[in-house]
py3Dmol code that shows the C-alpha trace and the ligand (Angstrom):
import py3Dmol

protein = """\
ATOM      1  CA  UNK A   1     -44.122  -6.920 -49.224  1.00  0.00           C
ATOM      2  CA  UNK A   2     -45.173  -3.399 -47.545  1.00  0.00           C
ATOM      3  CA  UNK A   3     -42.938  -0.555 -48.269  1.00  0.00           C
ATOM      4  CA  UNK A   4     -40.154   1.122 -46.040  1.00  0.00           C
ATOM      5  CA  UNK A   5     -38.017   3.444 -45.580  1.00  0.00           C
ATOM      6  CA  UNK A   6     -34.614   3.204 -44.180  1.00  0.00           C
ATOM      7  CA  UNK A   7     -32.477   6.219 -42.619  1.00  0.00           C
ATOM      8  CA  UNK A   8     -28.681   5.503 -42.138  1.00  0.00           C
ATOM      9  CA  UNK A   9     -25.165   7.336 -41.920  1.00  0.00           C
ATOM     10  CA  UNK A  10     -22.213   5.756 -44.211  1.00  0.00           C
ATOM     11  CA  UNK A  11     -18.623   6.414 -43.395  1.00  0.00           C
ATOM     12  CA  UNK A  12     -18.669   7.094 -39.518  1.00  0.00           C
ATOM     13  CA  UNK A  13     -21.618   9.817 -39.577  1.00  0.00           C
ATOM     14  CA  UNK A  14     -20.277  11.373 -43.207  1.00  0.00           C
ATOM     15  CA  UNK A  15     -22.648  10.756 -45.098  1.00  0.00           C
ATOM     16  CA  UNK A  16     -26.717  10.531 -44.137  1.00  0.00           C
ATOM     17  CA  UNK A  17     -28.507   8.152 -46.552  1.00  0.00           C
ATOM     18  CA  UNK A  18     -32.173   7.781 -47.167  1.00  0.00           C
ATOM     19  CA  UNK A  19     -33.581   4.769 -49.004  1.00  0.00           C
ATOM     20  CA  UNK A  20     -36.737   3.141 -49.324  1.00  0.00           C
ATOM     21  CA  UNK A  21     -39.130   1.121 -51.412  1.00  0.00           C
ATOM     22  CA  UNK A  22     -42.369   2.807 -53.014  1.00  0.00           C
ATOM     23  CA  UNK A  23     -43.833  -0.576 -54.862  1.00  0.00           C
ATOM     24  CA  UNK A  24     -47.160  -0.646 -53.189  1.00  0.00           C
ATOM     25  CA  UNK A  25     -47.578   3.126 -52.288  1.00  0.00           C
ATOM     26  CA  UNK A  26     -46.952   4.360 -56.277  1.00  0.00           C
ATOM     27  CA  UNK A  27     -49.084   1.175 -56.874  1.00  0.00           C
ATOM     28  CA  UNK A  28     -52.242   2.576 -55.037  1.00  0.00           C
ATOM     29  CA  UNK A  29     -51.680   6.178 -56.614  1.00  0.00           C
ATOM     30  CA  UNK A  30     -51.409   4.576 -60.089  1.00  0.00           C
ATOM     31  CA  UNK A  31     -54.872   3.058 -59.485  1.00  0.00           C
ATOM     32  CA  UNK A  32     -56.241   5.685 -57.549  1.00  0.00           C
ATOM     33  CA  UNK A  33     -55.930   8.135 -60.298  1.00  0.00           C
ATOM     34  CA  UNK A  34     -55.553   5.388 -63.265  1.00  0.00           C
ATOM     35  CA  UNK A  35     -52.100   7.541 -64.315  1.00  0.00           C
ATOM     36  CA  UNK A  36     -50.752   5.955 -67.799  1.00  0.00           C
ATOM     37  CA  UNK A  37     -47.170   4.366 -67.731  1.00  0.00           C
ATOM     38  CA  UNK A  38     -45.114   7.632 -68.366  1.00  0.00           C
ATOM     39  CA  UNK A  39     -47.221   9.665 -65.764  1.00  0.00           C
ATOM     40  CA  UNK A  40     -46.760   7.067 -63.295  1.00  0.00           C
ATOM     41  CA  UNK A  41     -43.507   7.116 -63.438  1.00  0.00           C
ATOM     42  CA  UNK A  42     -43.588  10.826 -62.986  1.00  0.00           C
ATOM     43  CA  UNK A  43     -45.616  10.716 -60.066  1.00  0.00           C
ATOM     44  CA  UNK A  44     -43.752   7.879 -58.694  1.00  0.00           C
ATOM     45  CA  UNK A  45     -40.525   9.338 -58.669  1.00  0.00           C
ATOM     46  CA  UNK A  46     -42.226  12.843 -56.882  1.00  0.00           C
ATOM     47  CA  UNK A  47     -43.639  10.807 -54.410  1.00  0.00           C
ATOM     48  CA  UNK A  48     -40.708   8.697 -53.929  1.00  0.00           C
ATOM     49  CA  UNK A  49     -38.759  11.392 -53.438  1.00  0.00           C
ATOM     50  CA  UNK A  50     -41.026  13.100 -51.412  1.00  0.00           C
ATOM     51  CA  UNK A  51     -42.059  10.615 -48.527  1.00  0.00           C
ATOM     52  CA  UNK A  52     -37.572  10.644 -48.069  1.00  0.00           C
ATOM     53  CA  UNK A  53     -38.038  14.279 -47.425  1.00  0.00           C
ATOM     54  CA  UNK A  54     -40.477  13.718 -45.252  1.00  0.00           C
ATOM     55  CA  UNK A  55     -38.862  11.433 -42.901  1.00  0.00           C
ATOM     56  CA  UNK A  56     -36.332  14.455 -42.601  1.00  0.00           C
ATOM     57  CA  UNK A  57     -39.147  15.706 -41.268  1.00  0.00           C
ATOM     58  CA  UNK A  58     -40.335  16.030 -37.168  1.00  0.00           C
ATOM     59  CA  UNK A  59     -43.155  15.505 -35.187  1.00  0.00           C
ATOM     60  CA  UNK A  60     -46.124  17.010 -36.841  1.00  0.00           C
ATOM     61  CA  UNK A  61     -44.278  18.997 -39.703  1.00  0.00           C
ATOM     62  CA  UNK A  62     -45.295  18.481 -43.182  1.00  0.00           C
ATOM     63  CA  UNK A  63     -44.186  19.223 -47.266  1.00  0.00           C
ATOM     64  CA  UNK A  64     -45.689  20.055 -50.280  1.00  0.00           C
ATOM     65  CA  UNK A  65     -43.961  19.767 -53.068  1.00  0.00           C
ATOM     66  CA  UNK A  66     -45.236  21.378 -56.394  1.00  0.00           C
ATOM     67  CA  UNK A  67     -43.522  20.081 -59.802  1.00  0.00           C
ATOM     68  CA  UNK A  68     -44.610  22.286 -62.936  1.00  0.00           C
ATOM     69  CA  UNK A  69     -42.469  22.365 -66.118  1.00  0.00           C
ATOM     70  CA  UNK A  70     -45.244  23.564 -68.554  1.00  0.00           C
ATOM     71  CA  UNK A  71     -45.200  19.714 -70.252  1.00  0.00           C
ATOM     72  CA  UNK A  72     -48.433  17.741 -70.938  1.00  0.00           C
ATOM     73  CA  UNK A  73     -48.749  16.406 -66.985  1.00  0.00           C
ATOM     74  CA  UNK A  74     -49.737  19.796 -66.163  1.00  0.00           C
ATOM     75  CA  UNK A  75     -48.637  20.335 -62.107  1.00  0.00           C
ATOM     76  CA  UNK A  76     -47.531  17.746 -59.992  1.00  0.00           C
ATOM     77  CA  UNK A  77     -48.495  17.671 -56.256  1.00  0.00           C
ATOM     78  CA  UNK A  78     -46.764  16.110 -53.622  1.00  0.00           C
ATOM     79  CA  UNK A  79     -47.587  16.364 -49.832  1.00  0.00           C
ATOM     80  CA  UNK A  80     -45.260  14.244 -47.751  1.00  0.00           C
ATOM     81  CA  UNK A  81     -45.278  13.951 -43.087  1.00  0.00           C
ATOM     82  CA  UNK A  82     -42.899  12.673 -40.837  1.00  0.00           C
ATOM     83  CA  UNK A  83     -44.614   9.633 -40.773  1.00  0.00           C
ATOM     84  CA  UNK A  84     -44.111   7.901 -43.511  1.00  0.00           C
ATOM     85  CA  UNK A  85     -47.665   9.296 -45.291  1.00  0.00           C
ATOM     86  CA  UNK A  86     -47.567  10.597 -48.821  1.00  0.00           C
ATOM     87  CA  UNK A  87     -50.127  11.324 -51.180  1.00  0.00           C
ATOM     88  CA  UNK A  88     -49.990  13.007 -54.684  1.00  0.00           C
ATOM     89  CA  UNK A  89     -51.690  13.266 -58.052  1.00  0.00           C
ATOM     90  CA  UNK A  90     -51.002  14.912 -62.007  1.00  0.00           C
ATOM     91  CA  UNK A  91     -53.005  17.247 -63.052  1.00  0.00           C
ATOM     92  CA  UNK A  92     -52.903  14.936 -66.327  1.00  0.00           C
ATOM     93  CA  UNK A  93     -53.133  11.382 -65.656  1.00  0.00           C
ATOM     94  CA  UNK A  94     -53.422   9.827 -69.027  1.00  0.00           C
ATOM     95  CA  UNK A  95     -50.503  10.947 -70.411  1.00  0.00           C
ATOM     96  CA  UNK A  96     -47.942   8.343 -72.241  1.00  0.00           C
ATOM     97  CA  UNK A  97     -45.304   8.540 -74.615  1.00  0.00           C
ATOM     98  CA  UNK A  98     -42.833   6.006 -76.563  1.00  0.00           C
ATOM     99  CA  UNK A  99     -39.307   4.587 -74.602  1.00  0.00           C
ATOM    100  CA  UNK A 100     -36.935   7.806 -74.758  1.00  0.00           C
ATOM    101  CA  UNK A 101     -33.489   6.917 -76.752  1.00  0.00           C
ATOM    102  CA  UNK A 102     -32.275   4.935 -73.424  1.00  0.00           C
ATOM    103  CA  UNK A 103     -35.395   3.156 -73.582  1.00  0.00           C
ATOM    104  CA  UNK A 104     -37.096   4.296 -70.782  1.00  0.00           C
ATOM    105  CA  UNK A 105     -40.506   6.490 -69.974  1.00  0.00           C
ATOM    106  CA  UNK A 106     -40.036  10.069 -70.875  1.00  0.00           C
ATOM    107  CA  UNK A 107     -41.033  11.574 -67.711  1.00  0.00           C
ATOM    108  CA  UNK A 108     -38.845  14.719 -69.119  1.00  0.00           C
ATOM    109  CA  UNK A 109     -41.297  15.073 -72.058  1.00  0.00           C
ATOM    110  CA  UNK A 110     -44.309  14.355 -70.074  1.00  0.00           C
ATOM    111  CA  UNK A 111     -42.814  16.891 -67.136  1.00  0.00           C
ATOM    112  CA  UNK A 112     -41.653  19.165 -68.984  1.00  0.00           C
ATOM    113  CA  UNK A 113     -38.293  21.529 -68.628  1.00  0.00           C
ATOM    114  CA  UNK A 114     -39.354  24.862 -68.207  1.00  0.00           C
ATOM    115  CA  UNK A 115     -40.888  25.442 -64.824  1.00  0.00           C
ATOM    116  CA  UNK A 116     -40.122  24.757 -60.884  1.00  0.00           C
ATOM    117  CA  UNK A 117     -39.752  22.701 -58.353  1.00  0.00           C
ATOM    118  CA  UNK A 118     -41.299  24.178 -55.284  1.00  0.00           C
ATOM    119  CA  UNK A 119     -41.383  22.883 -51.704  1.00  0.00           C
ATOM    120  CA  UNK A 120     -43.239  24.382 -48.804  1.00  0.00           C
ATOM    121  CA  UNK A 121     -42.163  22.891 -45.418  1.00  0.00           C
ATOM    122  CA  UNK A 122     -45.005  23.329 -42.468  1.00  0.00           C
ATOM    123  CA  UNK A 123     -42.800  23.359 -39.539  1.00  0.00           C
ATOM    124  CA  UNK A 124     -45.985  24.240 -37.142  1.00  0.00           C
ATOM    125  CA  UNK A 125     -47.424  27.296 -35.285  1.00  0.00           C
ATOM    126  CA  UNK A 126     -47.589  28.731 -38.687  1.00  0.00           C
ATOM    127  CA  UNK A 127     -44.194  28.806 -39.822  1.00  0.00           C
ATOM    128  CA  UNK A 128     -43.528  28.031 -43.583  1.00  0.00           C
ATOM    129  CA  UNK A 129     -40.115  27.556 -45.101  1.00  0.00           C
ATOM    130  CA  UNK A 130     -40.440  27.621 -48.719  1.00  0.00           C
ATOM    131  CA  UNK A 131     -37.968  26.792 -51.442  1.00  0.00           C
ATOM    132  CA  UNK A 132     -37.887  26.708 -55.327  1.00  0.00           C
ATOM    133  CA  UNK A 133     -35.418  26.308 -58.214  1.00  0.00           C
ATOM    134  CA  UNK A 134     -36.018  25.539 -61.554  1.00  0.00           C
ATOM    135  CA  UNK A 135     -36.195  22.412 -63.368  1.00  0.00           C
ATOM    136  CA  UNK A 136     -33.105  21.221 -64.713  1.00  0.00           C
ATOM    137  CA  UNK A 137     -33.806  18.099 -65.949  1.00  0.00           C
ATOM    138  CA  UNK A 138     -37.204  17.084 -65.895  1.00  0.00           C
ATOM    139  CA  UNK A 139     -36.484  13.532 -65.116  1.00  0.00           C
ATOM    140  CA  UNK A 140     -36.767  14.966 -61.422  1.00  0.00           C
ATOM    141  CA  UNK A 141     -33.456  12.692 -59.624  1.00  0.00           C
ATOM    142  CA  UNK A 142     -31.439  15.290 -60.984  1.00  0.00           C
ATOM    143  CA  UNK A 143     -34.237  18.432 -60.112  1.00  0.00           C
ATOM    144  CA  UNK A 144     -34.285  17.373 -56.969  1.00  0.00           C
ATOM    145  CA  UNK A 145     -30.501  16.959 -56.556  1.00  0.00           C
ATOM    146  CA  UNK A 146     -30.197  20.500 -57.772  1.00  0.00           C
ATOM    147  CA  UNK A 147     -33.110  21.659 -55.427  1.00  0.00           C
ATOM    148  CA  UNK A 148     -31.120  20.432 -52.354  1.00  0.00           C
ATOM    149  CA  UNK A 149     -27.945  22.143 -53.545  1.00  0.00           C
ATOM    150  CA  UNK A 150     -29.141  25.242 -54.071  1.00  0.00           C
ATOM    151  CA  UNK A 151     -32.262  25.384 -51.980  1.00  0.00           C
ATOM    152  CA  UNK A 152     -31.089  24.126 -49.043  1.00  0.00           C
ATOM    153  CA  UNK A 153     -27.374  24.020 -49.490  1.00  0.00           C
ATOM    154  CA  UNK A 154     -26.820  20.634 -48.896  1.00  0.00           C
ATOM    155  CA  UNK A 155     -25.042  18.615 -51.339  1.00  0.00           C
ATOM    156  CA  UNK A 156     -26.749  16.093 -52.094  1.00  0.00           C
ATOM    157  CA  UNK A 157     -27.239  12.981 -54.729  1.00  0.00           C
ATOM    158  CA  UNK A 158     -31.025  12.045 -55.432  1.00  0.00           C
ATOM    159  CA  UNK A 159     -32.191   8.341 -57.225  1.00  0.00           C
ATOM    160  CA  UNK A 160     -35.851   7.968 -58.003  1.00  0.00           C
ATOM    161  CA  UNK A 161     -36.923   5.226 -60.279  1.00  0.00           C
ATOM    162  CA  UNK A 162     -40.385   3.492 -61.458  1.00  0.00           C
ATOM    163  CA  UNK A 163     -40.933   0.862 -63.113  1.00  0.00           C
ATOM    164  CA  UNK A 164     -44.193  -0.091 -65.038  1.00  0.00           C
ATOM    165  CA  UNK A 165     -45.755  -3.234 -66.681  1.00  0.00           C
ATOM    166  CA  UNK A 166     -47.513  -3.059 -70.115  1.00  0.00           C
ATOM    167  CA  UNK A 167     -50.532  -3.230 -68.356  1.00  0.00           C
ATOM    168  CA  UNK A 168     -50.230  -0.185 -66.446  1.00  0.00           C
ATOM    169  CA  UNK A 169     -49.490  -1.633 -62.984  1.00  0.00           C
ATOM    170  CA  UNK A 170     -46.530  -0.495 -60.843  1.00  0.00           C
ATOM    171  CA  UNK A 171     -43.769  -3.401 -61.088  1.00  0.00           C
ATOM    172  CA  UNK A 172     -41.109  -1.646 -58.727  1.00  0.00           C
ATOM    173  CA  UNK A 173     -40.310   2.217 -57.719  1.00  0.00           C
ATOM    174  CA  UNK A 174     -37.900   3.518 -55.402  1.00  0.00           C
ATOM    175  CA  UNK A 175     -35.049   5.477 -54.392  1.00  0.00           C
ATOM    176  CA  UNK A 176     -32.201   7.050 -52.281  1.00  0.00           C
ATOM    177  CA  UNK A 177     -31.375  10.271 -51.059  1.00  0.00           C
ATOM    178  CA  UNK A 178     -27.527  10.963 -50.109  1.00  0.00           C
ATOM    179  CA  UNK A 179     -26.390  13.754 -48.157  1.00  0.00           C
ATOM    180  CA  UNK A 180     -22.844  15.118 -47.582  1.00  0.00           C
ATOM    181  CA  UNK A 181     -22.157  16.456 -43.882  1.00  0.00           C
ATOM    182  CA  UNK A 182     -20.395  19.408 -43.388  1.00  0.00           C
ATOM    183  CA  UNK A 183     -17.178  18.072 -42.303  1.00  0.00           C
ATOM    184  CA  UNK A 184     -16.729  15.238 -44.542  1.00  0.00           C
ATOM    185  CA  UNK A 185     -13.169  14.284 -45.642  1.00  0.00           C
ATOM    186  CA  UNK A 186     -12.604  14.698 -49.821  1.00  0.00           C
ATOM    187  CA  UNK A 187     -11.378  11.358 -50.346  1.00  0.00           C
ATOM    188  CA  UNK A 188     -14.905  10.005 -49.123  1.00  0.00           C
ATOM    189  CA  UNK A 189     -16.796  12.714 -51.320  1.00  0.00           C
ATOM    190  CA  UNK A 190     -14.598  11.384 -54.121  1.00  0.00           C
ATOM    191  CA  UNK A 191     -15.091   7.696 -53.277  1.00  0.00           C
ATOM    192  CA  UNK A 192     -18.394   8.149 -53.319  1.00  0.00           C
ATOM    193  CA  UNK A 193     -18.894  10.385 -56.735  1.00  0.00           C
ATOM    194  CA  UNK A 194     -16.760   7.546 -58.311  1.00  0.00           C
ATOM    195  CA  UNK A 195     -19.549   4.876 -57.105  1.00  0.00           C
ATOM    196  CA  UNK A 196     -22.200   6.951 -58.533  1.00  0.00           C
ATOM    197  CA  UNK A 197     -21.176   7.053 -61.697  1.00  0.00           C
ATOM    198  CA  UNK A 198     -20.656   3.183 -61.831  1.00  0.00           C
ATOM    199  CA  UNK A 199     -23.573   1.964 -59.874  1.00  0.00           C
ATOM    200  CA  UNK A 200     -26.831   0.549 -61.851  1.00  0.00           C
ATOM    201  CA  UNK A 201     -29.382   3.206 -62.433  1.00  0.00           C
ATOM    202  CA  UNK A 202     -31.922   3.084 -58.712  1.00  0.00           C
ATOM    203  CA  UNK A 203     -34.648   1.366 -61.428  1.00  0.00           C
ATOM    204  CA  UNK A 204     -32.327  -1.439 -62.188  1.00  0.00           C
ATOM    205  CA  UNK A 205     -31.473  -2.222 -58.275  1.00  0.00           C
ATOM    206  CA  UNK A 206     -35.337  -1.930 -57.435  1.00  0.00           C
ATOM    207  CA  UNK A 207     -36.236  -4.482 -60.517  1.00  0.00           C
ATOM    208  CA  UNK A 208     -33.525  -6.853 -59.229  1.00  0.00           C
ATOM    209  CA  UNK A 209     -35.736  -6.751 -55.832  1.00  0.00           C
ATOM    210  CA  UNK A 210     -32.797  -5.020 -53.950  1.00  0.00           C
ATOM    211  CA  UNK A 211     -34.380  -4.194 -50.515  1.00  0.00           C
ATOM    212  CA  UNK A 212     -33.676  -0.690 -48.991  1.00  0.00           C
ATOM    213  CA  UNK A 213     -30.550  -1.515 -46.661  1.00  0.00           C
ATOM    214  CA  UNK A 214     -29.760  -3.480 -50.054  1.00  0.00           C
ATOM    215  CA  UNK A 215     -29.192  -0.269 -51.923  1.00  0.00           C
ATOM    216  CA  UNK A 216     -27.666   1.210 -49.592  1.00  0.00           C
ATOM    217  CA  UNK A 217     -24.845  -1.809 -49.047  1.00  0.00           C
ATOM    218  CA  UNK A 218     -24.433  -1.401 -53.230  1.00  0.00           C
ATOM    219  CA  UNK A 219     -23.825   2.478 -52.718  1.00  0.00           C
ATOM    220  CA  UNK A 220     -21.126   2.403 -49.758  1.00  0.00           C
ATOM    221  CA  UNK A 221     -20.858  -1.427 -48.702  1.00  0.00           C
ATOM    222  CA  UNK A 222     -21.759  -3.395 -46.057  1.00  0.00           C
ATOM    223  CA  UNK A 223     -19.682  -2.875 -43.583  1.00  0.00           C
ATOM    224  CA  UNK A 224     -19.664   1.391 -44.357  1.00  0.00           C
ATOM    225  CA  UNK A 225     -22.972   1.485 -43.621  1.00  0.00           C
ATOM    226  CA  UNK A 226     -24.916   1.671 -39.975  1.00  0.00           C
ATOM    227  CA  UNK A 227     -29.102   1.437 -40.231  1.00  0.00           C
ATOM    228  CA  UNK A 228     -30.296   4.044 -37.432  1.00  0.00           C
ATOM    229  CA  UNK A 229     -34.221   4.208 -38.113  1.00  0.00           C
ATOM    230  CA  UNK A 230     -36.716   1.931 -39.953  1.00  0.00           C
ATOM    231  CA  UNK A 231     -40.549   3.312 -41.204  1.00  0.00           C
ATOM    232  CA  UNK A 232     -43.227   1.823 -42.917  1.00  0.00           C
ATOM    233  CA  UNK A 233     -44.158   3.718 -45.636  1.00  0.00           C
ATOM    234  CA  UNK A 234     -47.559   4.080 -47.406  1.00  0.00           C
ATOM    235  CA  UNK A 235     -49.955   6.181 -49.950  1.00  0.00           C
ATOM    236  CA  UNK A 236     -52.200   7.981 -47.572  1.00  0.00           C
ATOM    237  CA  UNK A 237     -54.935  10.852 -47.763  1.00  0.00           C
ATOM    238  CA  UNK A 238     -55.925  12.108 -44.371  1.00  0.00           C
ATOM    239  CA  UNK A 239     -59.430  13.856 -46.475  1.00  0.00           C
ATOM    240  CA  UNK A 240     -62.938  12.994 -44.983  1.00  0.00           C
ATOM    241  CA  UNK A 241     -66.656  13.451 -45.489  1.00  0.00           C
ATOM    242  CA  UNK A 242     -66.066  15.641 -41.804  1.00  0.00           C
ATOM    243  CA  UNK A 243     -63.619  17.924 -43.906  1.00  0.00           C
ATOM    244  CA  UNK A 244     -65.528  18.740 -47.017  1.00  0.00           C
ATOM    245  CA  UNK A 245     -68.797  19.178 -44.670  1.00  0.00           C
ATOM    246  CA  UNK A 246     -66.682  21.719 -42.644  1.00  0.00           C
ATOM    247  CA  UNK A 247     -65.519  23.451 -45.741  1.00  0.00           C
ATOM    248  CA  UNK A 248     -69.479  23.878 -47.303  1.00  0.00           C
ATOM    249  CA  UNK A 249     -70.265  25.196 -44.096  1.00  0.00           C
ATOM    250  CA  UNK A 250     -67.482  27.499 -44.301  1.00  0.00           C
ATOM    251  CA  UNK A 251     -68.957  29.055 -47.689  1.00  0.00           C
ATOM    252  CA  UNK A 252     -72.144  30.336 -46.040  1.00  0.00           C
ATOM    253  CA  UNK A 253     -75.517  30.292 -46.325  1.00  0.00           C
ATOM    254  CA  UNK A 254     -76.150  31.858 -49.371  1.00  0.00           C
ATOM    255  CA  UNK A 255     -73.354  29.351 -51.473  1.00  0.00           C
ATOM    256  CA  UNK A 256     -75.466  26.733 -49.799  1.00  0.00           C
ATOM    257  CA  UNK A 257     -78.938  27.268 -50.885  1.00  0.00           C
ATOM    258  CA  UNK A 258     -77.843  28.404 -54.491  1.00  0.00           C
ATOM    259  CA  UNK A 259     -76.488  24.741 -54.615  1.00  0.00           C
ATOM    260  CA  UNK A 260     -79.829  22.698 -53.531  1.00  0.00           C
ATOM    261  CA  UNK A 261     -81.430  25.103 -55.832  1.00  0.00           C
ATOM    262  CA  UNK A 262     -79.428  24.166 -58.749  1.00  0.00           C
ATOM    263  CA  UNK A 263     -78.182  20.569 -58.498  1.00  0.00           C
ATOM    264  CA  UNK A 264     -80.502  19.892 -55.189  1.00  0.00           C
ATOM    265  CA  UNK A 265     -77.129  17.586 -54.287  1.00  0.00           C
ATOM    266  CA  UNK A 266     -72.871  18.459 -54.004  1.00  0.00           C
ATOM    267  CA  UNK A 267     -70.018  16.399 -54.878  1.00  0.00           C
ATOM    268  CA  UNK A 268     -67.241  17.001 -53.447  1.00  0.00           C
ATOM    269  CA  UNK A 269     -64.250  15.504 -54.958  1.00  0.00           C
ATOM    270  CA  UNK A 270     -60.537  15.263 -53.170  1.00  0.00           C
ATOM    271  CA  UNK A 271     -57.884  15.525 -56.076  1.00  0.00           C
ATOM    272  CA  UNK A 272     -55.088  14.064 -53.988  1.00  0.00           C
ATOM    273  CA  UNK A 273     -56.937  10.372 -53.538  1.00  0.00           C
ATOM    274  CA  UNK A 274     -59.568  10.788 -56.392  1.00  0.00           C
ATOM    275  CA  UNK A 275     -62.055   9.948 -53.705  1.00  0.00           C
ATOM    276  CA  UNK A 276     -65.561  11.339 -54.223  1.00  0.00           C
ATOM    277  CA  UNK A 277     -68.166  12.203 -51.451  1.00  0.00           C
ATOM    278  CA  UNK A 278     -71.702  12.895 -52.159  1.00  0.00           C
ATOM    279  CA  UNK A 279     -74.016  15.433 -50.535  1.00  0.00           C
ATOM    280  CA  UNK A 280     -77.733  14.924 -50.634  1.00  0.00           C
ATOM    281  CA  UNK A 281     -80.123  17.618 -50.598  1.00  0.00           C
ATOM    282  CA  UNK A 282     -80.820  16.730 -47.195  1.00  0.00           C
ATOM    283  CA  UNK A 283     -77.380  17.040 -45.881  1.00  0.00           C
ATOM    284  CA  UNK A 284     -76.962  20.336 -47.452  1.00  0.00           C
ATOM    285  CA  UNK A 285     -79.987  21.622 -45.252  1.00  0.00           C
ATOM    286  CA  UNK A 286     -78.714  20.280 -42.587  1.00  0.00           C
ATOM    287  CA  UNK A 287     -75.209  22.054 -43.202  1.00  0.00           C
ATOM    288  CA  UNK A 288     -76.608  24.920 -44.062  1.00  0.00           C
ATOM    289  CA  UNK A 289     -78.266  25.542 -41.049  1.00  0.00           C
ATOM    290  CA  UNK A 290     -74.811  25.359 -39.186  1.00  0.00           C
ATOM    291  CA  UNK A 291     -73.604  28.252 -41.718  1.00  0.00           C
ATOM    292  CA  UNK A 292     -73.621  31.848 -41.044  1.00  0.00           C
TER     293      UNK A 292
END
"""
ligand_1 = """\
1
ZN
Zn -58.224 12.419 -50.240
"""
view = py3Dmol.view(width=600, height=400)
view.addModel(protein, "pdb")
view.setStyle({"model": 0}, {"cartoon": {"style": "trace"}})
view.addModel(ligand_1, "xyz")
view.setStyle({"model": 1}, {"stick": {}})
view.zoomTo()
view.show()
């Protein structure tokens, strides 16, 4: 089954909901990068939270988001489009611990609680928005909750979840994003902060293979709930051999020759796919004639 993302309003237009399955997309970053269980669910939930932001997205605009709480992952990078594309790695992938005392990863421990959550919107002809706030949880549902509440002043209520085999493969992972509209009644804020608190935790409703729409029936009901937009979803690195030979050109001449004098080859390595290109000695020459 491919993954998807759905956007919907609950309650008339109240509420906007985002939900979508990450199964196969956290599946290809937990091979590309061979992340152990805990840092895949770590990455996993970024991700999942991140390709949700980026449908909020238009057109050509893109996010980054940067997770750093000074815990054994090291940084977390997220870049999320419009499109349904997301892409990500840990600075750390081989980082595991034991079950926490719920008996789940410990993405906190692995994450770490003292750092930020940054996001830096590209909104096009070279406008940036850029928000930050600091972790509050390190399980990142609740950082990102907080980063929408205070960041962007939208109350909000954020479920990632990821779930891995013993074998390091991705059994489930996905998630929901609520938002409140401005004029939404009380009684529906309150219905719906009453649901929260009783509903399975996101990693239980992905494990029973709840689809997106699913999820979102459990969190407001069927018949509260209107579907406005459907969008594949996928792990997806838009680097090249094109774009790494356009960046050695970029370094000059000089940078050039000092590297076919000292390795007499390059490799270039893209950390957000962990794909590797390789320059030959005659390449370089060639690219270093199109320096300056
Ligand atoms: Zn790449």
């Amino acid at each position: 089954m491919s993954d998807y993302l759905v956007k919907a309003l609950a309650y008339d237009g109240s509420i906007r909901a985002y939900a979508v399955r990450t199964t196969e997309t956290v599946s290809e970053a937990q091979r590309r990068h061979a992340t152990w269980r805990t840092a895949s669910a770590a990455l996993g939930r970024a991700m999942t939270a991140g390709v949700m932001m980026g449908a909020m997205l238009k057109g050509d605009e893109k996010l980054t988001i940067k997770i750093d709480g000074g815990g054994p992952l090291g940084p977390i990078l997220v870049d999320a489009n419009a499109k349904g594309a997301v892409r990500g790695y840990v600075s750390n992938p081989h980082v595991d611990f034991e079950a926490n005392e719920h008996g789940k990863l410990d993405v906190r421990r692995a994450v770490g609680t003292d750092g930020l959550l940054v996001v830096v919107k590209d909104v096009g002809l070279r406008d940036f928005f850029s928000g930050q706030v600091p972790l509050v949880s390190g399980e990142l549902g609740e950082d990102f909750t907080y980063y929408f509440a205070t960041s962007e002043q939208t109350p909000s209520s954020v479920g990632v979840g990821v779930l891995v085999n013993p074998d390091d493969s991705i059994l489930a992972a996905g998630g929901f994003i609520l938002q409140i509209m401005p004029r939404t009644e009380d009684a529906i804020i309150t219905k719906l902060e009453e649901r929260l608190k009783t509903i399975a935790p996101i990693s239980s409703l992905i494990e029973q293979g709840l689809n997106p729409e699913q999820i979102l029936d459990e969190l407001f009901g069927q018949e509260n709930v209107k579907i406005i937009e459907t969008m594949p979803v996928k792990f997806q690195c838009n680097c090249s051999k094109q774009r790494f030979s356009d960046a050695i050109v970029g370094l000059g001449k000089h940078e050039i020759r000092a590297m076919i004098e000292e390795d007499g080859q390059a490799e270039a390595h893209c950390h957000f796919c962990n794909q590797k290109y390789l320059f030959s000695k005659e390449e370089l020459e060639q690219l270093e004639q199109e320096a300056k």
